[in-house]
Residue frames as qw, qx, qy, qz and C-alpha x, y, z in Angstrom:
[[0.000, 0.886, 0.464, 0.000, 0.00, 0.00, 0.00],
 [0.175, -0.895, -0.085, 0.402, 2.38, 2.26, 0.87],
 [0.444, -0.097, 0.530, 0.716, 4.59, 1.81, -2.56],
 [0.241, 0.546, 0.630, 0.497, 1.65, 2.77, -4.34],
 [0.206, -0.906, -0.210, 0.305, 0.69, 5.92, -2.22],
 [0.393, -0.611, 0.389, 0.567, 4.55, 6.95, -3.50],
 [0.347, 0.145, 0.657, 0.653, 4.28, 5.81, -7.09],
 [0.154, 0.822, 0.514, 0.192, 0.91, 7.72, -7.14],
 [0.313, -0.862, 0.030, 0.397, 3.07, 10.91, -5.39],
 [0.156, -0.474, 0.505, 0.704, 5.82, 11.19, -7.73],
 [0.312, 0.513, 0.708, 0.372, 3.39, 10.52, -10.49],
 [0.188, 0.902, 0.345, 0.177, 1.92, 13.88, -9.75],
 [0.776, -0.268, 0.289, 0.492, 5.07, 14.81, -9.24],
 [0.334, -0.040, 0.710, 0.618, 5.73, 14.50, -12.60],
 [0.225, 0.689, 0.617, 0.307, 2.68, 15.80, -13.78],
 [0.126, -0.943, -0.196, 0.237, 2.86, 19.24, -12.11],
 [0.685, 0.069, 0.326, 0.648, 6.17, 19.44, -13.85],
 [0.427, 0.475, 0.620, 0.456, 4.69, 19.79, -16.79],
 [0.000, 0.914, 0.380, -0.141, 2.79, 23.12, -15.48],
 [0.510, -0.425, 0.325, 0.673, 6.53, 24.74, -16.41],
 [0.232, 0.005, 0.671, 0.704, 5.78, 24.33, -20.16],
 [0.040, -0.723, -0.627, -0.287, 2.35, 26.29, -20.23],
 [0.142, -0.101, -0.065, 0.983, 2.45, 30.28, -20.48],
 [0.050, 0.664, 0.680, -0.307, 0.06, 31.97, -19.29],
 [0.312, 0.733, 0.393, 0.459, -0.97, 35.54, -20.82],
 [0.227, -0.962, -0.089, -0.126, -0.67, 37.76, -18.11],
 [0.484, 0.635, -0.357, 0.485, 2.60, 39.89, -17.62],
 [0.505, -0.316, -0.433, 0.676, 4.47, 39.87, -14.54],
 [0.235, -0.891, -0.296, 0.251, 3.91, 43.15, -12.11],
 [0.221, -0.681, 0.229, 0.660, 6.94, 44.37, -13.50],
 [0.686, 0.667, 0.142, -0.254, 5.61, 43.81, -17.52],
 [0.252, -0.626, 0.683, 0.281, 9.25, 41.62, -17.83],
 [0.072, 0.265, -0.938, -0.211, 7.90, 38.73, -19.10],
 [0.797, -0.292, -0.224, -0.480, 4.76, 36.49, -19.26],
 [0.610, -0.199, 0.687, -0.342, 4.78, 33.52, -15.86],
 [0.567, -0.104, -0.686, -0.444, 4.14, 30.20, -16.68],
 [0.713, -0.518, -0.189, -0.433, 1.65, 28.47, -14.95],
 [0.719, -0.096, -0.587, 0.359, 3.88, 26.71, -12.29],
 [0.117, 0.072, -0.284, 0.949, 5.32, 30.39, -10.88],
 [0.489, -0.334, 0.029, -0.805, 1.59, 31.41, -10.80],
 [0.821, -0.304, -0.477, -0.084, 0.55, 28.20, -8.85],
 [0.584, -0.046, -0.422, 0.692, 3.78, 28.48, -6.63],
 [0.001, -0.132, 0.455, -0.881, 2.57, 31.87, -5.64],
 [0.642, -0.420, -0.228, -0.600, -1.11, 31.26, -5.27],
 [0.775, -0.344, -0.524, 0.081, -0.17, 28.35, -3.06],
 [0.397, -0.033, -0.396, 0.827, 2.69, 30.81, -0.91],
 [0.270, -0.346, -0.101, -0.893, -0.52, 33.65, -1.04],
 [0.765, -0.200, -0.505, -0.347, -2.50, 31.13, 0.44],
 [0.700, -0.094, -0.405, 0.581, -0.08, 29.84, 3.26],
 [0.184, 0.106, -0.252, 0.944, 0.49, 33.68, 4.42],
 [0.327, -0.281, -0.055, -0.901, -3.02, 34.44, 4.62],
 [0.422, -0.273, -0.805, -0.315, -4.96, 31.32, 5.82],
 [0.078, -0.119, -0.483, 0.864, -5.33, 33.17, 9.10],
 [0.369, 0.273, 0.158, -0.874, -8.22, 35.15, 7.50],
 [0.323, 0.049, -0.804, -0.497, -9.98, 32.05, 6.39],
 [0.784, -0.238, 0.213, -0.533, -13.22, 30.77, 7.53],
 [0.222, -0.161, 0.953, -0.130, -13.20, 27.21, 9.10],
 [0.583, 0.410, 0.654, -0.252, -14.85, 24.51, 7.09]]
């Protein structure tokens, strides 16, 4: 059970990877460059983390 729990983990892994090779449209705040989707995932998920304080429970 618990090999598969791991093969299923570095499966998505490997799939979020991918999120590297998919540009998104919108320009960075400083209008350097376009994100791909990984950087914008990485910070929703760090935006998230900093704020969950001011979430409702449930």
């Amino acid at each position: 059970m618990q090999i598969n729990r791991l093969t299923q983990q570095i499966q998505f892994i490997i799939e979020i990877d991918q999120l590297k090779q998919v540009m998104r449209q919108t320009l960075l705040t400083d209008s350097s460059r376009r994100e791909n989707s990984a950087e914008h995932s990485w910070h929703l998920a760090m935006m998230a983390i900093a704020l969950i304080e001011y979430a409702q429970e449930g």
